[in-house]
N, C-alpha and C positions, 0 to 999 in steps of 0.2 A: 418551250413554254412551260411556267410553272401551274403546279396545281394546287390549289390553295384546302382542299376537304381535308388533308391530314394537319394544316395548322393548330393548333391549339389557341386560345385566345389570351390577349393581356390585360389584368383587372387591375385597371388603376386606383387606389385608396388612398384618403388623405384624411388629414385631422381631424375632418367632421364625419367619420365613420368610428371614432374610438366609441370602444364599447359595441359595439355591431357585431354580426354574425356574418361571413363573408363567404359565399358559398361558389366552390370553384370546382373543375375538374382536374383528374391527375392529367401532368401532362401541362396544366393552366403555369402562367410566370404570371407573378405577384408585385407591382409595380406600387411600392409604396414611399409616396413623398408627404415629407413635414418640416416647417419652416426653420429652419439654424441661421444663426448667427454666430461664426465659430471665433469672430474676433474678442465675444464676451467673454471667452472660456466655456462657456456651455456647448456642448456637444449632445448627439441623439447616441445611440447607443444599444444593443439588443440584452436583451437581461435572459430573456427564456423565448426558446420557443423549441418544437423536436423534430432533431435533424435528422430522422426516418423520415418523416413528412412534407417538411419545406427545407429545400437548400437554397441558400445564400450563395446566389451565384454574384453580384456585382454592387458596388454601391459606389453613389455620384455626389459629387458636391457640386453646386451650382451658383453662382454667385448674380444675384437681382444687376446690378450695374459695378461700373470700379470705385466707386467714391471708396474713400477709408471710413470704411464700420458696417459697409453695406452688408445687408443678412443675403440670407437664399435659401435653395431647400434641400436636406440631404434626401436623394432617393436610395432607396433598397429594392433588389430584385430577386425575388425568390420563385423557385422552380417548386410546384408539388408534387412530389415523387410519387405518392402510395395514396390510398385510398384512407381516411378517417379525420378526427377532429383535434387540434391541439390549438392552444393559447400562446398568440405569436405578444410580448412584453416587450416593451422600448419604454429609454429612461430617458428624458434629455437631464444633463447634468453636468457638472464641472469634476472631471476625473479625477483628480488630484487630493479633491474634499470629498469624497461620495457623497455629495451635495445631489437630490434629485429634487427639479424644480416642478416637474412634468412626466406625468406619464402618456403614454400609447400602447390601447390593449385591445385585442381584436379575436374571435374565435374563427379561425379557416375549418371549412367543413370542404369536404372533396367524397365525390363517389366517383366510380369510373362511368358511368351511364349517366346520364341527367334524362 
């Protein structure tokens, strides 16, 4: 039988948290989905964020249905390692142009204690 007291939790964020303070614990994964449409050419993207304190452990693509142009949402999963505050920056844009149509900015805050 497992025991769940040393789990850490998963904080899910989404588009309507840009610009928010997002307050976790080390040890928290960082579950962060926003809408793509990767057939436009535009892509999400990380510009900045400090990999003392969140690692980028995994990212999904997810597609809404098969039609041809259907969007969906890229997720991002980040582990918080350490204790303190950094500015995690995602661009959606077209790679090729450094075209950025959209940003996503978020400030994670982590203590070991809550």
């Amino acid at each position: 039988m497992f025991s769940n007291f040393n789990l850490k939790k998963m904080i899910t964020i989404n588009n309507t948290d840009n610009g928010k303070k997002i307050l976790t614990k080390k040890g928290d994964v960082i579950k962060l989905q926003l809408p793509e449409n990767p057939t436009t050419g535009y892509f999400w993207k990380i510009n900045a964020h400090d990999e003392n304190h969140l690692k980028l452990t995994e990212k999904e693509n997810e597609i809404s249905n098969k039609a041809v142009g259907a969007g969906g949402l890229k997720t991002f999963y980040f582990k918080v390692m350490n204790e303190g505050i950094s500015e995690l920056q995602i661009a959606l844009g077209n790679p090729w142009e450094n075209d950025t149509v959209e940003t996503f900015n978020v400030t994670i805050e982590s203590k070991n204690k809550g």
